[in-house]
mmCIF file of the N, C-alpha and C atoms, coordinates in Angstrom:
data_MODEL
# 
_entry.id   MODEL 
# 
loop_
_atom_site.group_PDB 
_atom_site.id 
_atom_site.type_symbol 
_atom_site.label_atom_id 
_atom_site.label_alt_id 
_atom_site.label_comp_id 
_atom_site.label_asym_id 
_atom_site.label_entity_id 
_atom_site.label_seq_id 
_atom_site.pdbx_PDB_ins_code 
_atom_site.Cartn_x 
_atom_site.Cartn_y 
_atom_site.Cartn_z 
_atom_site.occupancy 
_atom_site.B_iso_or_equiv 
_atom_site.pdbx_formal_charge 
_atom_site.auth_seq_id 
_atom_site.auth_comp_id 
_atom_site.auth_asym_id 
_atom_site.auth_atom_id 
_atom_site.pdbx_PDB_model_num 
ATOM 1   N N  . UNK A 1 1  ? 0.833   -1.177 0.000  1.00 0.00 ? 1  UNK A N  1 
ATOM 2   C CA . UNK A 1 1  ? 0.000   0.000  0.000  1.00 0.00 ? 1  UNK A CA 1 
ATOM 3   C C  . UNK A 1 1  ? 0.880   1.244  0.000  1.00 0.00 ? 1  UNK A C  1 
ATOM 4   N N  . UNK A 1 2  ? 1.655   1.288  -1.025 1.00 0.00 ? 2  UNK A N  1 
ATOM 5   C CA . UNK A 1 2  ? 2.675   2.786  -1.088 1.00 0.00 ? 2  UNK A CA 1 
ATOM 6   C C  . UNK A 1 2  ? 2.075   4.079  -1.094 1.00 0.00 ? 2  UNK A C  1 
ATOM 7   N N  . UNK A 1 3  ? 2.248   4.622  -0.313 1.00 0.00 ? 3  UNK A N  1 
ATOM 8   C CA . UNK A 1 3  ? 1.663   6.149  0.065  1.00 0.00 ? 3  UNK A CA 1 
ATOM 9   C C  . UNK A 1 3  ? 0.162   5.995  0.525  1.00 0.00 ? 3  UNK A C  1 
ATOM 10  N N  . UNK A 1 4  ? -0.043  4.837  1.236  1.00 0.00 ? 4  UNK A N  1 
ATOM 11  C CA . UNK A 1 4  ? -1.273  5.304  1.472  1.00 0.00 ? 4  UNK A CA 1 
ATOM 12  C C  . UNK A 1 4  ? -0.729  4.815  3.188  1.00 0.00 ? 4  UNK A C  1 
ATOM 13  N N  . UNK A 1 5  ? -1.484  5.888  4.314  1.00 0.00 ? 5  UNK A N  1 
ATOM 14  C CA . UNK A 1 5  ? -1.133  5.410  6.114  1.00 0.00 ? 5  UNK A CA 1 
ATOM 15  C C  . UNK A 1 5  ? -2.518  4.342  6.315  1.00 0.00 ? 5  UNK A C  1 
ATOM 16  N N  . UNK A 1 6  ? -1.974  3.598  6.892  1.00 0.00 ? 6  UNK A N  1 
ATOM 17  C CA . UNK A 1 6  ? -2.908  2.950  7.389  1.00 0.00 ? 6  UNK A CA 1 
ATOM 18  C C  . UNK A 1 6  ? -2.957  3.001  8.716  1.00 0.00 ? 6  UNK A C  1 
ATOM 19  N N  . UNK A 1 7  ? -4.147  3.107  9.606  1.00 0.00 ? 7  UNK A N  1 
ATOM 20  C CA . UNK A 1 7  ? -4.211  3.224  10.868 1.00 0.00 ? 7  UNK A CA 1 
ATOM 21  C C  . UNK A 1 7  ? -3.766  1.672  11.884 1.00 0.00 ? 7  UNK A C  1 
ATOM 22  N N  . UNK A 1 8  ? -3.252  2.177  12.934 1.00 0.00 ? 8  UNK A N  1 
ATOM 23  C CA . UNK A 1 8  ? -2.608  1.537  13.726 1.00 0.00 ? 8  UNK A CA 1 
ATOM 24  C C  . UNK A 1 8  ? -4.130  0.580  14.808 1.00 0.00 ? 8  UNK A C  1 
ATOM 25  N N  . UNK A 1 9  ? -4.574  1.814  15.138 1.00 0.00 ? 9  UNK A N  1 
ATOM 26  C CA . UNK A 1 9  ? -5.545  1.723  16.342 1.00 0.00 ? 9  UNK A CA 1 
ATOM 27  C C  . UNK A 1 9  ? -6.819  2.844  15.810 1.00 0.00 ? 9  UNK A C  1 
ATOM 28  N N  . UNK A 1 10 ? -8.159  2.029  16.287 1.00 0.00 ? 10 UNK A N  1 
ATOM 29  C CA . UNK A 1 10 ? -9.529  3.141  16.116 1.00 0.00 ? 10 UNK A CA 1 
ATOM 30  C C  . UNK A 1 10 ? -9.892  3.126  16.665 1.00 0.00 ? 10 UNK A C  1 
ATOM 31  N N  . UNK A 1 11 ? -10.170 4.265  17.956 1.00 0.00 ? 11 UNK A N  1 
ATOM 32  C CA . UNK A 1 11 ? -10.637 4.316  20.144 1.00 0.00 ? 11 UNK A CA 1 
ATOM 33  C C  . UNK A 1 11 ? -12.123 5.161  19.294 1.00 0.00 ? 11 UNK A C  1 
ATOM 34  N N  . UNK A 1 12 ? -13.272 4.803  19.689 1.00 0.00 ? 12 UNK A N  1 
ATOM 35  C CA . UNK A 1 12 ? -14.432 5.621  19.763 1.00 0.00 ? 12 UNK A CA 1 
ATOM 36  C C  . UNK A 1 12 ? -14.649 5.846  21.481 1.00 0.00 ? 12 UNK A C  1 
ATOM 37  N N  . UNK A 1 13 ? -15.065 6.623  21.385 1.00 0.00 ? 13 UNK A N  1 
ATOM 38  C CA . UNK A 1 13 ? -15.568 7.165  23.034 1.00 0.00 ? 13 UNK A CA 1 
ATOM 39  C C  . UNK A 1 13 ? -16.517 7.937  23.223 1.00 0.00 ? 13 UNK A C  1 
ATOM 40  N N  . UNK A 1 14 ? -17.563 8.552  24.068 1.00 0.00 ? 14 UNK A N  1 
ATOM 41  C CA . UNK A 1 14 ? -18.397 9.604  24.124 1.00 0.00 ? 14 UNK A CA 1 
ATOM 42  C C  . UNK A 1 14 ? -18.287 9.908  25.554 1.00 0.00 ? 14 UNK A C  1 
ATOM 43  N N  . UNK A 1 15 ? -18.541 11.662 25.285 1.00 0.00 ? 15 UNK A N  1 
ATOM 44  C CA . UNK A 1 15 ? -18.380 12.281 26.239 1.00 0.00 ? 15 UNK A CA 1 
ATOM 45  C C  . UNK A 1 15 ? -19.139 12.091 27.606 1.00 0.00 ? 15 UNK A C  1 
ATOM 46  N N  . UNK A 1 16 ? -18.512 12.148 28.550 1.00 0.00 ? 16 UNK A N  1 
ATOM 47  C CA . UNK A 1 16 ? -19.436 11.784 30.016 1.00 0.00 ? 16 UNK A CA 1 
ATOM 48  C C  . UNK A 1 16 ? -20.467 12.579 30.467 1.00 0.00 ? 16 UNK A C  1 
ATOM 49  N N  . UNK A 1 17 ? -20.635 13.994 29.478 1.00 0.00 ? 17 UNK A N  1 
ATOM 50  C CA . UNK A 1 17 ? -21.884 14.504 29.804 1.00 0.00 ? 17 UNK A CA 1 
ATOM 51  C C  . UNK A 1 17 ? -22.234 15.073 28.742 1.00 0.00 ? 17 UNK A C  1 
ATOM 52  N N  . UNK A 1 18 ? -23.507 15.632 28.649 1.00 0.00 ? 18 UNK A N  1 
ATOM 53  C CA . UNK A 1 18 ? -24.090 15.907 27.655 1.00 0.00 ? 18 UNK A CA 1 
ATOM 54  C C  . UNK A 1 18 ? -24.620 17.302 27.810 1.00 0.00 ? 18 UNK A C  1 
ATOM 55  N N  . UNK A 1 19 ? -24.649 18.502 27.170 1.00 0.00 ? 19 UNK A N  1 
ATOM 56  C CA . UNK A 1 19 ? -24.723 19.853 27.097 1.00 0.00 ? 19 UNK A CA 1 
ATOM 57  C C  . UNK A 1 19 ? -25.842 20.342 26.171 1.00 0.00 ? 19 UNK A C  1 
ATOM 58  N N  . UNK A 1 20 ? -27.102 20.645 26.650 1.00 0.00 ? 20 UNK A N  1 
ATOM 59  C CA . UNK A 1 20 ? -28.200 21.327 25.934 1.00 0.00 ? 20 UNK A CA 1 
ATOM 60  C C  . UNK A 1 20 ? -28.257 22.711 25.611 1.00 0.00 ? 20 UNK A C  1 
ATOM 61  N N  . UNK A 1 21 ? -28.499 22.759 24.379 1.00 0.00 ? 21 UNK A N  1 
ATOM 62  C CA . UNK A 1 21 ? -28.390 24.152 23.816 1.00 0.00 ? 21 UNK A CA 1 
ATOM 63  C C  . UNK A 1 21 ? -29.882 24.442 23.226 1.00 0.00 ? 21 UNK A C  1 
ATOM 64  N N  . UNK A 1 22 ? -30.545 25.940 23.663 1.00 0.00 ? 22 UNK A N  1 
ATOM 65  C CA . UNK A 1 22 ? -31.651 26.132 23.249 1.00 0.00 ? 22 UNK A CA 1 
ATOM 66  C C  . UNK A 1 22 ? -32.342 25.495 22.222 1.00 0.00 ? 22 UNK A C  1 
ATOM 67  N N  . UNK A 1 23 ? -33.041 24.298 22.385 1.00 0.00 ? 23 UNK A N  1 
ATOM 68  C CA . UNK A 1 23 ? -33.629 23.590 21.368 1.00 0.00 ? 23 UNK A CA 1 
ATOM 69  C C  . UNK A 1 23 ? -33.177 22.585 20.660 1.00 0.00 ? 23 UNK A C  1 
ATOM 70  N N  . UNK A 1 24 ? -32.224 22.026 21.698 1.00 0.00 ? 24 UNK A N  1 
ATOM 71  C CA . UNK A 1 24 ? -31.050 20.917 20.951 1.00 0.00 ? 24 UNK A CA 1 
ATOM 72  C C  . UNK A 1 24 ? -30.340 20.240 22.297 1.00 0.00 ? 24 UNK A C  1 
ATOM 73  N N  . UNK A 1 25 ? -30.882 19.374 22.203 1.00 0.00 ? 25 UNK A N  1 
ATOM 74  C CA . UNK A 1 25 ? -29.568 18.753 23.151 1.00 0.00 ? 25 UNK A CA 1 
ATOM 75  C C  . UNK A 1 25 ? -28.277 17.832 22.617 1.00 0.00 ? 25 UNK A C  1 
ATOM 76  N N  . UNK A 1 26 ? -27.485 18.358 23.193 1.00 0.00 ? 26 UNK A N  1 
ATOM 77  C CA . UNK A 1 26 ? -26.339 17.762 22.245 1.00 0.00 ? 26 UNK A CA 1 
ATOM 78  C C  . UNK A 1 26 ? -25.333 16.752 23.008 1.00 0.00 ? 26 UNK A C  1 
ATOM 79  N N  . UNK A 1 27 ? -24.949 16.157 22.636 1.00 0.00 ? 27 UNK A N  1 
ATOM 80  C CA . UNK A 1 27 ? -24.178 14.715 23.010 1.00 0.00 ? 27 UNK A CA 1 
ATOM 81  C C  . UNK A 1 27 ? -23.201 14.431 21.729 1.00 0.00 ? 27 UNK A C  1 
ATOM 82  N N  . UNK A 1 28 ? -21.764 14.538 22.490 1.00 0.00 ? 28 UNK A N  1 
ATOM 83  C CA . UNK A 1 28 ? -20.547 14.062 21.609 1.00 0.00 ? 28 UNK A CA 1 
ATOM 84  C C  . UNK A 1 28 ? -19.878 13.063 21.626 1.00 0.00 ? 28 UNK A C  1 
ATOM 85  N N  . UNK A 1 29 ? -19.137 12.438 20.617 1.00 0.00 ? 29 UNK A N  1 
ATOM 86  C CA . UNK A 1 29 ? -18.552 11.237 20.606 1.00 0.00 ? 29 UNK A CA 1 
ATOM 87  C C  . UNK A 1 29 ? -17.335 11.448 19.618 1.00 0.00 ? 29 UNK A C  1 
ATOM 88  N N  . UNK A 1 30 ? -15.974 11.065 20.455 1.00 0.00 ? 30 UNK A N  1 
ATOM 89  C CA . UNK A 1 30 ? -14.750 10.813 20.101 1.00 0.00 ? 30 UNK A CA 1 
ATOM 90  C C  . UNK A 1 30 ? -14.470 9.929  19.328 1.00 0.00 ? 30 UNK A C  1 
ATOM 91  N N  . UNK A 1 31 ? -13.621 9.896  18.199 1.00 0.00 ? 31 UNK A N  1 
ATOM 92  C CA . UNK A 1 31 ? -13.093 8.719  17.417 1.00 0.00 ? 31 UNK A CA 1 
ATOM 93  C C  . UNK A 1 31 ? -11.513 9.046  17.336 1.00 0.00 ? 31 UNK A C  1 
ATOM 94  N N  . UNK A 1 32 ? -10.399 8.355  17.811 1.00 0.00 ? 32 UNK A N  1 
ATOM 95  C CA . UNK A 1 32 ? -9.024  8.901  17.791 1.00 0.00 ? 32 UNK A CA 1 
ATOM 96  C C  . UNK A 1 32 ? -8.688  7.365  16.576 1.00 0.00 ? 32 UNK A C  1 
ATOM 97  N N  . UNK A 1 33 ? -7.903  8.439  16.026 1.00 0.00 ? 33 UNK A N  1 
ATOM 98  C CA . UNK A 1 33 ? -7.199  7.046  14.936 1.00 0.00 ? 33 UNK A CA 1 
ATOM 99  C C  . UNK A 1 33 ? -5.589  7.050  15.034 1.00 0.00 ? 33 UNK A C  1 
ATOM 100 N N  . UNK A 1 34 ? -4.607  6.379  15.704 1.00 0.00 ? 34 UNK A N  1 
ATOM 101 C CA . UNK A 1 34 ? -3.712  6.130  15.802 1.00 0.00 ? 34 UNK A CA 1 
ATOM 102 C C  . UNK A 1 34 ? -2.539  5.544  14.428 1.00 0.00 ? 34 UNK A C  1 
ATOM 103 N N  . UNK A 1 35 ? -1.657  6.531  14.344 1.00 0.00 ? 35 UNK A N  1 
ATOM 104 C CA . UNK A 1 35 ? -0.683  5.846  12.999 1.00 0.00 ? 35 UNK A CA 1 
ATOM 105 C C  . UNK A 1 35 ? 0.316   5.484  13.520 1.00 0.00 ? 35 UNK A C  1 
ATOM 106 N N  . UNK A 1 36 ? 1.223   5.102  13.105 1.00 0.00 ? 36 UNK A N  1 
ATOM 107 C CA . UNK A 1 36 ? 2.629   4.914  13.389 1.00 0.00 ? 36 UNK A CA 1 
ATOM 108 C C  . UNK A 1 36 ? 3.974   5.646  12.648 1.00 0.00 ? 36 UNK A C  1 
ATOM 109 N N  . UNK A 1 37 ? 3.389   6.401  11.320 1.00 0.00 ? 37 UNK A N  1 
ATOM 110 C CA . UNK A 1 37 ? 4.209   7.109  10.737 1.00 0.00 ? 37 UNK A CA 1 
ATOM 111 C C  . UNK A 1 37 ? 3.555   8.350  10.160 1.00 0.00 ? 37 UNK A C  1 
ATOM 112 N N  . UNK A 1 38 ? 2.621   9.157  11.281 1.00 0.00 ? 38 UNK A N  1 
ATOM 113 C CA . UNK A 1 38 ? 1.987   10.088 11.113 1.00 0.00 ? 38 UNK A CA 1 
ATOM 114 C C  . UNK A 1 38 ? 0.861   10.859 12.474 1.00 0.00 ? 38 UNK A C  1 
ATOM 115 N N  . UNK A 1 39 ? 0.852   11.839 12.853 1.00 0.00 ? 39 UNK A N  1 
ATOM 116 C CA . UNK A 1 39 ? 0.356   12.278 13.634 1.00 0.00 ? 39 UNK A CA 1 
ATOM 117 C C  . UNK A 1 39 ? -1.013  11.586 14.229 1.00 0.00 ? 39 UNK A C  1 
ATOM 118 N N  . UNK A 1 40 ? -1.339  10.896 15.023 1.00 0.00 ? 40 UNK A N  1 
ATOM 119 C CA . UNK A 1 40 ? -2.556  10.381 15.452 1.00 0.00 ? 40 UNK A CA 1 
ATOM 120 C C  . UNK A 1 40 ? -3.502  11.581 15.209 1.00 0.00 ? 40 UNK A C  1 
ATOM 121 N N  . UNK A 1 41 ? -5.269  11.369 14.868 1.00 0.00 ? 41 UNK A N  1 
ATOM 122 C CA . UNK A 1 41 ? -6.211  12.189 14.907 1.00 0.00 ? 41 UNK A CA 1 
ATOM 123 C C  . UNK A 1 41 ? -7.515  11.734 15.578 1.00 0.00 ? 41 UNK A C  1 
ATOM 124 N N  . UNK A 1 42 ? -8.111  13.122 16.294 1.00 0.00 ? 42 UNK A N  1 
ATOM 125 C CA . UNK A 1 42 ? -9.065  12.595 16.813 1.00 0.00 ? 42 UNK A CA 1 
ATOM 126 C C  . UNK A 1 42 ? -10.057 13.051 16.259 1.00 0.00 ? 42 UNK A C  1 
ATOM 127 N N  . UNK A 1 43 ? -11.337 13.323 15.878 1.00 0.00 ? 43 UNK A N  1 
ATOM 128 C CA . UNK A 1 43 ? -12.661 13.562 15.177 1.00 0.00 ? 43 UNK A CA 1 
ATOM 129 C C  . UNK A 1 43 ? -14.033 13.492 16.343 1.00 0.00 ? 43 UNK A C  1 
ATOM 130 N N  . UNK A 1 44 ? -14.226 14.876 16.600 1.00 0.00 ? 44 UNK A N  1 
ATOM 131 C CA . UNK A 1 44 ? -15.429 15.108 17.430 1.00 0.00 ? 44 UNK A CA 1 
ATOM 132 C C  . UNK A 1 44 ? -16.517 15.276 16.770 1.00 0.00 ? 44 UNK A C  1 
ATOM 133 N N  . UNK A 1 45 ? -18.086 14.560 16.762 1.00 0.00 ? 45 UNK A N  1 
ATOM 134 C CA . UNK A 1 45 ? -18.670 14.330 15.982 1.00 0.00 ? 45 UNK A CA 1 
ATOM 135 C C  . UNK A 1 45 ? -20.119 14.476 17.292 1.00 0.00 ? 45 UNK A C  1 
ATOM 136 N N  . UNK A 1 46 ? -20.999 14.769 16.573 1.00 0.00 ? 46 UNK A N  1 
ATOM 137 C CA . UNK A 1 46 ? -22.326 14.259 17.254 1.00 0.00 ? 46 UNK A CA 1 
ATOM 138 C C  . UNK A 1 46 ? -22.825 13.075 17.596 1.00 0.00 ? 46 UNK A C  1 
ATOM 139 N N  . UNK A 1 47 ? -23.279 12.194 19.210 1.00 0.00 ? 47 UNK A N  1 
ATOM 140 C CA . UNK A 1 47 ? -23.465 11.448 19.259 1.00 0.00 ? 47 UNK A CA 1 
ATOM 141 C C  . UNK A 1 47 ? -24.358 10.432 17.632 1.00 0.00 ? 47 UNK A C  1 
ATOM 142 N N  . UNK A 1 48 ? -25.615 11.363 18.201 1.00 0.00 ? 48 UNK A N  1 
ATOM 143 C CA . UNK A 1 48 ? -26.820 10.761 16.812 1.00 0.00 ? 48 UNK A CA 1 
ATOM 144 C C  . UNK A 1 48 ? -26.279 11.543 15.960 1.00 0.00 ? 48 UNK A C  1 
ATOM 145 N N  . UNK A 1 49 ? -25.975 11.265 14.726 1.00 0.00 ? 49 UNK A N  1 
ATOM 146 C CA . UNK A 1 49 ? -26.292 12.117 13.766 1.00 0.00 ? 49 UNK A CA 1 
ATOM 147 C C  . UNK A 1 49 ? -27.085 11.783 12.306 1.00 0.00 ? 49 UNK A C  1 
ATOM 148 N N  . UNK A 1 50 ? -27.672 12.965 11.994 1.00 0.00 ? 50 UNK A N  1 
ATOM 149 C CA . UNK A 1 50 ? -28.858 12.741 10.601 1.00 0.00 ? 50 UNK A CA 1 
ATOM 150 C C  . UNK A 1 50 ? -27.862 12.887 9.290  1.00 0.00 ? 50 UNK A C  1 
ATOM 151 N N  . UNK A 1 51 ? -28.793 12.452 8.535  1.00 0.00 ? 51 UNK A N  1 
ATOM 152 C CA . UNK A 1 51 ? -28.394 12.688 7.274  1.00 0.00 ? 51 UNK A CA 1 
ATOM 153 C C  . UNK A 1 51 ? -27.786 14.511 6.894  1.00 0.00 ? 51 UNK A C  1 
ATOM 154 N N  . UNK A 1 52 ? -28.421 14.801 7.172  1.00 0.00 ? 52 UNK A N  1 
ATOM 155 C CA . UNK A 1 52 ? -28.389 16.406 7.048  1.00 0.00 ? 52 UNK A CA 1 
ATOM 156 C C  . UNK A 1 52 ? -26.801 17.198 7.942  1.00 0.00 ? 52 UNK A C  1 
ATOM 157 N N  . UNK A 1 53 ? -26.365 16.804 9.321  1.00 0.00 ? 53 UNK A N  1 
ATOM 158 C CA . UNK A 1 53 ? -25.144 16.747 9.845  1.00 0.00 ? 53 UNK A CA 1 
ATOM 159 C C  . UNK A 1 53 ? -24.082 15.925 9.225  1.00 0.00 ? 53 UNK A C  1 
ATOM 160 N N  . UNK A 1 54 ? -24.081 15.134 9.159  1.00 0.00 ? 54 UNK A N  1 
ATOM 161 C CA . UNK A 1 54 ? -23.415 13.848 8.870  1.00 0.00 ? 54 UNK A CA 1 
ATOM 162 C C  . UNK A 1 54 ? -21.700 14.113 8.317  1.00 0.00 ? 54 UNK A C  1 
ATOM 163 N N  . UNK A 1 55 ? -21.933 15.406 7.394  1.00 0.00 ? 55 UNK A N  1 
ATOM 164 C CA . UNK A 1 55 ? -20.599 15.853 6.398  1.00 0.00 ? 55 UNK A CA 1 
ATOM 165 C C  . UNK A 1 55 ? -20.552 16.739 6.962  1.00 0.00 ? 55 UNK A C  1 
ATOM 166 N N  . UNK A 1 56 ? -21.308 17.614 7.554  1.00 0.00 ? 56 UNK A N  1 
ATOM 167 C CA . UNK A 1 56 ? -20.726 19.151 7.956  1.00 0.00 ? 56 UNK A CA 1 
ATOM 168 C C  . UNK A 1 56 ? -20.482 19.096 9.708  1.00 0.00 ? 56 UNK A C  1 
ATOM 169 N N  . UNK A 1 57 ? -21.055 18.305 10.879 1.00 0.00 ? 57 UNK A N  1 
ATOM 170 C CA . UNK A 1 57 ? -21.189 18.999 11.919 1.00 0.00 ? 57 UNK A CA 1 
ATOM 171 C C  . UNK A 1 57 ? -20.004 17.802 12.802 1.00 0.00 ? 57 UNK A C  1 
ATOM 172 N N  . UNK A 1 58 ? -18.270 17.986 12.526 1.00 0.00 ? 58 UNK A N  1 
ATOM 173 C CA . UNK A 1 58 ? -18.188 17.286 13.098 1.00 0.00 ? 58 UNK A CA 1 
ATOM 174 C C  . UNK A 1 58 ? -16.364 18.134 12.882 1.00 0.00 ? 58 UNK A C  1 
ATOM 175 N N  . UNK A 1 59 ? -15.357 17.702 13.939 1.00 0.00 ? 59 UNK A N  1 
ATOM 176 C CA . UNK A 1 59 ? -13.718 18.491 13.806 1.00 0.00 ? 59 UNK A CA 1 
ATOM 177 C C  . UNK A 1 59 ? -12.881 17.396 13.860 1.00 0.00 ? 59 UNK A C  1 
ATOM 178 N N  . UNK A 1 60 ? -11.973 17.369 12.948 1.00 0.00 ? 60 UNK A N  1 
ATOM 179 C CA . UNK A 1 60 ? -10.901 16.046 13.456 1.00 0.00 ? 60 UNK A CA 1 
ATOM 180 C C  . UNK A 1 60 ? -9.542  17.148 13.341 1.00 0.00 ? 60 UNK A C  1 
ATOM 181 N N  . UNK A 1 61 ? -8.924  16.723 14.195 1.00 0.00 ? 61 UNK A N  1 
ATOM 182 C CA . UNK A 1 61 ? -7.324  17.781 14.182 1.00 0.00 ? 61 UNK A CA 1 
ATOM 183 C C  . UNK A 1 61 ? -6.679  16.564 14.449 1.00 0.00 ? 61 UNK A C  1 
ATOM 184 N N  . UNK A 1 62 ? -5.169  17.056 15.036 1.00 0.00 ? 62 UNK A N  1 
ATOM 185 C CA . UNK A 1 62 ? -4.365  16.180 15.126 1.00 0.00 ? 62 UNK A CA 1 
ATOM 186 C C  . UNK A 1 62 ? -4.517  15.824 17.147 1.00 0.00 ? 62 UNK A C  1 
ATOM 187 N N  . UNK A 1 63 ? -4.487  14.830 17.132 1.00 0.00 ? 63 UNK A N  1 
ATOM 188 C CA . UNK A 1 63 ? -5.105  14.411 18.822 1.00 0.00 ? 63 UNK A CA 1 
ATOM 189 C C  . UNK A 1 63 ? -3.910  15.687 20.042 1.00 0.00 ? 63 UNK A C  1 
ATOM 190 N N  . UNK A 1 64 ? -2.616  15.908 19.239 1.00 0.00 ? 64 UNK A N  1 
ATOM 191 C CA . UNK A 1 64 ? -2.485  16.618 20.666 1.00 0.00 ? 64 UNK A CA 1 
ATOM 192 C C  . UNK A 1 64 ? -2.711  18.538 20.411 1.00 0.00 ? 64 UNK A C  1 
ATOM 193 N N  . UNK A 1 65 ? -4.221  18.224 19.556 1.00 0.00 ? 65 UNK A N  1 
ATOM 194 C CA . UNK A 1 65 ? -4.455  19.577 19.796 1.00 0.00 ? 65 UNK A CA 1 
ATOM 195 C C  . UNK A 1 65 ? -5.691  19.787 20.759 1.00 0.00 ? 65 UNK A C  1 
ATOM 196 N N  . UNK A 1 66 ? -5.665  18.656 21.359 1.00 0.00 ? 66 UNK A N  1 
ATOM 197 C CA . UNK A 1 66 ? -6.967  18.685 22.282 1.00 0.00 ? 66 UNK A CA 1 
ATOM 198 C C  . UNK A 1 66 ? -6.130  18.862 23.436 1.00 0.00 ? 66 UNK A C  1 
ATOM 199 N N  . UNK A 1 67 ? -6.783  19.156 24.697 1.00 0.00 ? 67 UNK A N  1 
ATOM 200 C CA . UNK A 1 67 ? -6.481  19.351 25.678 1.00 0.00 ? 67 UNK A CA 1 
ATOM 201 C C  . UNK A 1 67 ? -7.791  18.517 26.578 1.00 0.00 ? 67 UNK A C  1 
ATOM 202 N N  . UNK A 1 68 ? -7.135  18.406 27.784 1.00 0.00 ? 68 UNK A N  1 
ATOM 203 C CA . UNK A 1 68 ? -7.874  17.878 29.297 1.00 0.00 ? 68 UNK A CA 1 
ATOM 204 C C  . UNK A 1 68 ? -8.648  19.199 29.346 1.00 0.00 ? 68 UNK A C  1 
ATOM 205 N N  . UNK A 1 69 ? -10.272 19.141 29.513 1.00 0.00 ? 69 UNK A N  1 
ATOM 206 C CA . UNK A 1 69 ? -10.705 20.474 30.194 1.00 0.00 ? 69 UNK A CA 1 
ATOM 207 C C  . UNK A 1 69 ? -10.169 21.186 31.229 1.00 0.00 ? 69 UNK A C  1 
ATOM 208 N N  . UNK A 1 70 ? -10.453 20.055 32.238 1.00 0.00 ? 70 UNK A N  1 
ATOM 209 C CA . UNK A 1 70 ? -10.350 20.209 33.251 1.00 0.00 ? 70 UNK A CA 1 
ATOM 210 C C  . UNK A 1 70 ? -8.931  20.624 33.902 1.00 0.00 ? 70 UNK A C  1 
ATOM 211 N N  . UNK A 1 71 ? -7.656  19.928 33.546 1.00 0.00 ? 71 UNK A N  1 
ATOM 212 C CA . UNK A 1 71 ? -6.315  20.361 33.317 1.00 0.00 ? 71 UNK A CA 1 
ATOM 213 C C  . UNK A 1 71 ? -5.779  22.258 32.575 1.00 0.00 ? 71 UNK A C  1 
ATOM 214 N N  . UNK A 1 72 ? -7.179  22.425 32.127 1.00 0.00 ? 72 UNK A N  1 
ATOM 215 C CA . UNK A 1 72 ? -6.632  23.701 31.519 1.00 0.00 ? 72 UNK A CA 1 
ATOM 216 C C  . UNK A 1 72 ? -7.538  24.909 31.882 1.00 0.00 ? 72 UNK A C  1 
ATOM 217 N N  . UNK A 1 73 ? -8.469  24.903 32.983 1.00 0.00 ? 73 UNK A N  1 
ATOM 218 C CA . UNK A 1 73 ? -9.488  25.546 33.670 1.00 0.00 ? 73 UNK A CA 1 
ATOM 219 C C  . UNK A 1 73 ? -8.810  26.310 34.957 1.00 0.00 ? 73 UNK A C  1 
# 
């Protein structure tokens, strides 16, 4: 598979609480994908999501651009 990364490890997780926003309650879920010859990424996404979210309502960066909340409060 030349030039293409293949992932090492795929962690899904969801967040331990859930945060309602006027007319929406919202609930998130982690997906970190681990490489070995490339920056691991994580992808924050909506627990449920519709057809209509699906492509637009979701961030993947590189995992150590996240931070501990709580560590940085």
């Amino acid at each position: 598979m030349e030039g293409i990364t293949v992932p090492r490890d795929i962690h899904a997780g969801e967040t331990d609480r859930s945060r309602e926003a006027p007319g929406r309650p919202l609930a998130l879920e982690s997906i970190v994908v681990r490489y070995d010859d490339r920056p691991d990424r994580c992808t924050i996404a909506p627990k449920t999501r519709t057809d209509e979210n699906a492509l637009t309502a979701w961030l993947t960066a590189d995992l150590s651009a996240f931070v501990d909340l709580g560590n940085v409060r």
